[in-house]
C-alpha positions in Angstrom: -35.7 -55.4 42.1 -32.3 -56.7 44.4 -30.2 -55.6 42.0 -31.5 -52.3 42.1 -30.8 -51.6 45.7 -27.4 -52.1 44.6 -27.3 -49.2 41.7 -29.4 -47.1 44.1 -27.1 -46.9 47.1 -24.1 -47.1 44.8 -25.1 -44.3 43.0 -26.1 -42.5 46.3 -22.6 -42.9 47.8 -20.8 -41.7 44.9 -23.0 -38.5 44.7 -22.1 -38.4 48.4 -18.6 -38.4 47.2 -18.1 -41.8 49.4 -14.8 -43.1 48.2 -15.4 -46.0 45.2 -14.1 -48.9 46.6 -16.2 -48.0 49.8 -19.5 -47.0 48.0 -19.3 -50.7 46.0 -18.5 -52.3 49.2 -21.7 -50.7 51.3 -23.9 -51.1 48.1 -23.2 -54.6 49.0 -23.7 -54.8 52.3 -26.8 -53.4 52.1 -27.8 -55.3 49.5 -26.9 -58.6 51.6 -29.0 -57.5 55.0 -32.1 -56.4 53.1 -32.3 -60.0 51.0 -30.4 -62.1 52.5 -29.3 -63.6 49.8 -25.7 -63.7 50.8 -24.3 -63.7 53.9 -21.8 -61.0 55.5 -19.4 -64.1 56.0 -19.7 -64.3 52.1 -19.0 -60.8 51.3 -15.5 -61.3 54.0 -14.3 -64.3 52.8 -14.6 -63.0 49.1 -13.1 -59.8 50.0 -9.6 -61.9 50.8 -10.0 -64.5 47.9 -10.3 -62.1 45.3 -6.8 -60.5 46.3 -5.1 -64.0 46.4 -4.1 -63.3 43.1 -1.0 -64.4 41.7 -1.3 -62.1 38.3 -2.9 -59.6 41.0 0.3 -58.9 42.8 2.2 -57.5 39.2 -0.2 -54.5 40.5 1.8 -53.4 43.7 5.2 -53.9 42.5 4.3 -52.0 38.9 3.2 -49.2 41.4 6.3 -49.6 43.2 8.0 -49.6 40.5 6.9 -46.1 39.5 7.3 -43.9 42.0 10.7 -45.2 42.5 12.0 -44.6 39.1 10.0 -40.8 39.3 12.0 -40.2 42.9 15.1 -42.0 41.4 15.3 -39.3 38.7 14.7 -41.8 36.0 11.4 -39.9 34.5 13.7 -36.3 34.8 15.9 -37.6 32.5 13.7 -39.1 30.0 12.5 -35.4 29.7 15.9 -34.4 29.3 16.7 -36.7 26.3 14.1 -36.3 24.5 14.5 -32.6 24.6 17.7 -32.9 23.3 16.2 -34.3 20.4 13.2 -32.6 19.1 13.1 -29.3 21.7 14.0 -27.0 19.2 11.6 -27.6 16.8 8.4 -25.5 17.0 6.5 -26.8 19.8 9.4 -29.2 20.7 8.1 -28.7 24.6 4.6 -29.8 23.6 5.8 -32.8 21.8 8.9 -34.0 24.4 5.5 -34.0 26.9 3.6 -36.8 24.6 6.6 -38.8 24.0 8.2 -38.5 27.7 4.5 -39.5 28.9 4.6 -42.7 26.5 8.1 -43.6 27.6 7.2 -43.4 31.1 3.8 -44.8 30.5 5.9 -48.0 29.8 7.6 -47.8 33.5 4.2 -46.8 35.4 1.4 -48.7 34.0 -0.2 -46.0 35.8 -2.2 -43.0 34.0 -2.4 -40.6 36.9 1.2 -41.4 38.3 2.1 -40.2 34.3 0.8 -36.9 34.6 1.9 -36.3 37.8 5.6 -37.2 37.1 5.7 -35.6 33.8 3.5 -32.8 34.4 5.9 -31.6 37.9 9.0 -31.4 35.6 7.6 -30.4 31.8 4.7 -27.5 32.8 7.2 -25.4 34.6 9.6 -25.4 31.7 6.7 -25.2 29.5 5.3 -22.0 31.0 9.0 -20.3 31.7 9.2 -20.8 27.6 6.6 -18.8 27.1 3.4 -21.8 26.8 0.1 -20.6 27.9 0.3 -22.4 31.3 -3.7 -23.7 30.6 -2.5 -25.7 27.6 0.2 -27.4 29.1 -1.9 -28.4 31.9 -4.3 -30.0 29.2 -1.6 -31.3 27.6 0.1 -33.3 30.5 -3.3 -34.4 31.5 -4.2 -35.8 27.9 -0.9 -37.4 27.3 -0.7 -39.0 31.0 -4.2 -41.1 29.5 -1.2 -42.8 27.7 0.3 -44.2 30.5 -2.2 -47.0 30.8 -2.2 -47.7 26.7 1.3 -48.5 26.3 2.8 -51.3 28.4 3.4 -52.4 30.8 -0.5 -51.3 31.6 -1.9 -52.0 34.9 -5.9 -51.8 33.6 -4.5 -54.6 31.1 -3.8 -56.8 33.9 -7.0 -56.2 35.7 -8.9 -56.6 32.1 -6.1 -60.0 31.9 -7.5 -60.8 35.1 -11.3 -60.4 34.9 -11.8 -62.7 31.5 -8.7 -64.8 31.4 -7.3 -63.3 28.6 -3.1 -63.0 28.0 -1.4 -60.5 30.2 1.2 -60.5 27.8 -0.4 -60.5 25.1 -2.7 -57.3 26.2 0.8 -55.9 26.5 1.9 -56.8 22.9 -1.4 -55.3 21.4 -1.1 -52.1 23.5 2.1 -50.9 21.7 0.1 -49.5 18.2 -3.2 -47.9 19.7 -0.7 -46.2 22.2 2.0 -44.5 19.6 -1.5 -43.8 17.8 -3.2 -41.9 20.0 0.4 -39.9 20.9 0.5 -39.1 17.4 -2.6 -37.4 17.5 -1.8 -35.2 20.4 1.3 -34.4 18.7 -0.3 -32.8 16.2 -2.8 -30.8 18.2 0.1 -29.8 19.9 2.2 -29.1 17.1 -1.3 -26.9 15.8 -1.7 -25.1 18.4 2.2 -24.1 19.0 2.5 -23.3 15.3 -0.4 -20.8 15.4 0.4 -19.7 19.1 4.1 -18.6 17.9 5.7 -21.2 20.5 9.2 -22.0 19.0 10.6 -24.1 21.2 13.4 -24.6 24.1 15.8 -21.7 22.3 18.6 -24.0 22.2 21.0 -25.1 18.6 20.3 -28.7 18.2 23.8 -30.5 19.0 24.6 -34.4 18.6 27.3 -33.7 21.2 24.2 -32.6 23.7 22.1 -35.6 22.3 24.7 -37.8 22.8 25.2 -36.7 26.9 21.8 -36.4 27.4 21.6 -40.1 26.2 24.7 -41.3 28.5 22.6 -40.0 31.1 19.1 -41.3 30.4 20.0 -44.7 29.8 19.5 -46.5 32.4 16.2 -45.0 32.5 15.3 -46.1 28.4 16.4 -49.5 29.9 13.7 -49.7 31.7 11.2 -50.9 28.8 13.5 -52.8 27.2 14.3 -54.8 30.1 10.9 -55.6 31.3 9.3 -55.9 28.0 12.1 -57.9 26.1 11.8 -60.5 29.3 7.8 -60.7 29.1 8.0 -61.4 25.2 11.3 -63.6 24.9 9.4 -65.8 27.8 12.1 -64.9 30.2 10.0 -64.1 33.0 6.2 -63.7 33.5 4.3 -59.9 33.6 4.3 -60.3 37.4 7.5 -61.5 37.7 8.6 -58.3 35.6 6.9 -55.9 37.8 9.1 -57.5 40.9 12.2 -56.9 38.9 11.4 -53.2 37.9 11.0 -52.9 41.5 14.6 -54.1 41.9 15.8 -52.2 39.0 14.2 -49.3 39.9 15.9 -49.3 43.5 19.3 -50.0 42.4 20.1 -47.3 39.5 18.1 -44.8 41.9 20.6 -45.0 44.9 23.5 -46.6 43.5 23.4 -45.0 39.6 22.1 -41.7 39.5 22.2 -41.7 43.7 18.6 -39.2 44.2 16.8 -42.2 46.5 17.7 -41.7 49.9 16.5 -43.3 52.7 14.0 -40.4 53.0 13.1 -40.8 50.0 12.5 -44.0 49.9 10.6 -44.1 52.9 8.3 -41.7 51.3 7.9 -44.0 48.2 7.0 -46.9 49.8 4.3 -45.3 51.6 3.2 -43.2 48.5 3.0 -46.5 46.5 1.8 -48.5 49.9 -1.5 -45.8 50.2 -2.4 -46.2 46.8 -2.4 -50.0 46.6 -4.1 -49.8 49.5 -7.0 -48.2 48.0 -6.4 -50.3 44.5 -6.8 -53.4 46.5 -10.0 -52.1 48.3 -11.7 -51.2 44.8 -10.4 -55.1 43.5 -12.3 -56.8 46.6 -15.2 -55.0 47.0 -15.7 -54.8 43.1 -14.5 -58.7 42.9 -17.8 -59.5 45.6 -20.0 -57.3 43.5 -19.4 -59.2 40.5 -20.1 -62.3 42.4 -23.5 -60.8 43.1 -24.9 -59.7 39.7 -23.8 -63.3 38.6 -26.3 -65.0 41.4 -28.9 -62.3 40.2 -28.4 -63.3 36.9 -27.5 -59.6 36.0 -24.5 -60.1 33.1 -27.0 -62.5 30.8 -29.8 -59.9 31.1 -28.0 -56.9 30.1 -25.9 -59.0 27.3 -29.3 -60.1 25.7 -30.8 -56.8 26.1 -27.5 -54.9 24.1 -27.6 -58.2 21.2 -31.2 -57.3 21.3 -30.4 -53.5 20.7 -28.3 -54.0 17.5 -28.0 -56.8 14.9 -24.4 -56.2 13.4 -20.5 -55.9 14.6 -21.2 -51.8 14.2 -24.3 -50.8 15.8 -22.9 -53.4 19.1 -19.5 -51.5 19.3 -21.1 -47.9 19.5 -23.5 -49.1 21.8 -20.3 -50.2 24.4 -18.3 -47.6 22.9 -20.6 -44.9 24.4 -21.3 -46.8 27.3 -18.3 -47.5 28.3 -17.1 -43.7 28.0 -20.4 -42.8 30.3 -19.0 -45.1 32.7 -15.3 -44.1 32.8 -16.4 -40.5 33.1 -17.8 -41.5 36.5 -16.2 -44.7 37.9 -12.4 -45.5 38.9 -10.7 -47.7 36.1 -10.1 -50.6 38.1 -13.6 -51.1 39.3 -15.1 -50.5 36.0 -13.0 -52.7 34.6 -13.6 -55.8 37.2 -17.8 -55.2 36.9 -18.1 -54.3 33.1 -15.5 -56.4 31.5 -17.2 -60.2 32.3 -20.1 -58.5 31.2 -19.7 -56.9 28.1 -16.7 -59.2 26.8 -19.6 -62.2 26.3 -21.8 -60.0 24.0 -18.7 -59.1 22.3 -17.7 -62.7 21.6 -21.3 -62.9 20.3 -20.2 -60.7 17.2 -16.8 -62.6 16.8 -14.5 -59.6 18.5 -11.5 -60.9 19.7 -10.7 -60.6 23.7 -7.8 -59.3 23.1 -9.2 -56.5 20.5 -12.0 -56.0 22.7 -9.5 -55.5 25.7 -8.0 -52.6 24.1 -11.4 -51.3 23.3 -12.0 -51.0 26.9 -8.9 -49.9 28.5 -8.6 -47.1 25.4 -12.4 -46.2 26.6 -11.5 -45.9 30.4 -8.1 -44.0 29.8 -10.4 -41.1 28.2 -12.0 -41.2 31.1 -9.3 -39.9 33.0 -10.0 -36.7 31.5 -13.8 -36.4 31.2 -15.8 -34.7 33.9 -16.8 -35.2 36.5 -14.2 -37.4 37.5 -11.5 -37.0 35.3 -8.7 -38.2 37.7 -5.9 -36.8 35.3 -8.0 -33.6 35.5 -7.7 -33.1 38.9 -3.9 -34.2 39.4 -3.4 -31.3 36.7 -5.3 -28.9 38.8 -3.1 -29.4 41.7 0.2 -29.5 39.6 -0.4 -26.2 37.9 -3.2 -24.4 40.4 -5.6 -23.3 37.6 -9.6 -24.2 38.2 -11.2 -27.5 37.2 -13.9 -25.3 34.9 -10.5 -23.4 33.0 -8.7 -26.6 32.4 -11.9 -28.3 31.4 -12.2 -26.0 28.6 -8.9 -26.4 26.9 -8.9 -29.9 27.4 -11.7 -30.2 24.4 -8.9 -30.4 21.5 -7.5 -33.2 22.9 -10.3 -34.9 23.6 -11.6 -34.9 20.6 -8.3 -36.7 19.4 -8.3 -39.0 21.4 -12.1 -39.9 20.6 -10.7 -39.9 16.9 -8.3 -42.9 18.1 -10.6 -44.4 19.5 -13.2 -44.9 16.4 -10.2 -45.9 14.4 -8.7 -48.7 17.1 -12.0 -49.8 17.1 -13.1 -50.5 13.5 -9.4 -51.3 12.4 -8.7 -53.8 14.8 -5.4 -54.6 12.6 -3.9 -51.8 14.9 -4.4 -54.1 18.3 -3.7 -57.0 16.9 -0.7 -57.1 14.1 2.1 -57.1 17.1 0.5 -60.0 18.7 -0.1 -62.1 15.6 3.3 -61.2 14.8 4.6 -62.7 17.6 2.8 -65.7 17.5 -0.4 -64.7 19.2 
């Protein structure tokens, strides 16, 4: 009975489009001076513990990170590149969209920050080219659900976080779900251009153009290189690695390709300041929560009632496959991941899934849920990049959901896809 004043007035203040991390945080409050089970000094105090975090702070600087290299330029000329490359091929737009969105899905972490930086520089281009302005919305929105799939992946340290599972190794084991899932957009893409008559950027291919595009973009291609290579050679740590995309972000933004000014940087900072503030809001108040359904005994109940539901590996994973898409089409990522993953990672264990497998699973889940209504973050940042109604853009984005669910049975049942990089590496 407790625990269900918590779903109620959660569930109220999110219909009353209270902000997440504020409806979690009343839901508890509330909770606290109807039963007094806790105490409101218990709810502050956990609110600062949970944050002193040292994996917790990779989250800020990863942020950072991103909107430095997207004001720096870096993001502009990863578009460029790969344009030189494969823009001339029939729907070469489409397809530089997925693979710039991967590339800078591996500097962000971030799935929203990916379609807005993509999405400002590839759907004007897309739609002076002659690409139905509607599907490149969809496009952008699809591919930036990449952005949290291929590392650096900033779900996979909350996930890393919430059950003590490898950072780094999340990050290993996100490379082959991620290129999967880009390969399946590429071809709806690729569909839909062939039968749509879109041909691509007009231009001759030229090695000479590859090869000055490249000069130009690579300090940006660096980027993965650098902060991966360091996390897997054992160089430096995934939080020490955000701190240094931070510095390399800054540097080859003012002093390389000189587009970070002190404007602009003010700007950033308090762009990437705001929305860490509100990250860090949804990790306390989600954190506390957690603490709660633990004293109420709520994890145990609902992981005996799910084993209880299905008796094989199967019938268990549809059961938290289809849950956790109801969930993501709802909730923020961070706070679904920090309530659901100590939950549902123990009845997962139960059927010999691996936490790392399973951690895939869920962030591949929750980054669908960036473009599923009605919340659908991605959704909305498309909306106000392009202008076109939520309803239209809803619509086209169908195709490309329906790819992405494809990925998401086959990362799922072939877990072989998570897991070879890691166990490659030593995992």
């Amino acid at each position: 009975m407790e625990a269900l004043i918590i779903v109620a007035v959660f569930f109220i203040c999110v219909f009353a489009t209270v902000p997440i991390g504020f409806s979690i945080g009343l839901a508890v409050v509330i909770y606290s001076l109807v039963t007094g089970t806790v105490d409101l000094g218990f709810i502050a105090s956990g609110l600062f513990s949970s944050c002193d975090s040292f994996p917790l702070m990779a989250i800020p600087f990863f942020i950072l990170a991103g909107t430095l290299m997207e004001g720096g330029g870096l993001s502009r000329r990863l578009v460029l590149f790969f344009d030189s490359l494969i823009g001339h091929k029939t729907g070469g737009l489409a397809i530089v969209t997925v693979v710039a969105c991967l590339f800078f899905g591996a500097i962000s972490g971030s799935g929203p920050a990916t379609t807005a930086a993509i999405g400002c520089i590839m759907v004007p281009t897309m739609v002076e080219m002659g690409y139905d302005k509607k599907f490149a919305m969809a496009l952008v929105a699809a591919s930036g659900c990449l952005g949290v799939i291929i590392p650096p992946s900033i779900p996979m340290v909350m996930y890393g976080i919430s059950t003590n599972a490898s950072i780094s190794t999340m990050f290993m084991a996100g490379f082959l779900p991620g290129i999967l899932l880009g390969g399946l957009l590429i071809i709806v893409a690729f569909y839909y251009s062939k039968i749509n008559g879109y041909t691509g950027n007009g231009l001759e291919f030229s090695w000479a153009r590859v090869w000055e595009r490249f000069k130009d973009a690579f300090w940006a291609l660096m980027v993965p290189v650098i902060i991966l290579g360091g996390i897997y050679s054992g160089l430096f740590t995934p939080t020490e690695a955000a701190v240094i995309s931070v510095v390399y972000g800054l540097l080859v933004g003012a002093f390389i390709y000189k587009e970070l000014d002190l404007k602009n940087l003010y700007k950033k900072f308090a762009e990437a300041g705001n929305t860490h503030g509100n990250v860090n809001i949804i990790v306390g108040t989600s954190t506390i929560l957690g603490r709660v359904l633990i004293l109420e005994q709520i994890p145990p109940m609902i992981a005996n009632s799910m084993i209880s539901l299905a008796d094989n590996k199967i019938m268990i994973l549809i059961l938290i496959n289809i849950l956790l898409l109801i969930v993501g089409s709802l909730l923020e990522t961070t706070s679904s991941i920090l309530i659901l993953a100590p939950i549902l990672y123990p009845v997962a264990a139960y059927y010999g899934i691996d936490i790392i497998h399973f951690g895939i699973i869920m962030v591949v889940n929750l980054a669908i849920g960036f473009i599923t209504p009605p919340v659908g973050v991605n959704l909305f940042v498309a909306c106000g990049i392009g202008g076109i109604p939520f309803v239209e853009l809803v619509r086209r984005i169908v195709p490309f959901l329906i790819a992405l669910l494809i990925g998401l049975v086959i990362i799922t049942y072939v877990p072989a896809i998570s897991m070879t990089i890691p166990r490659l590496l030593g995992y």
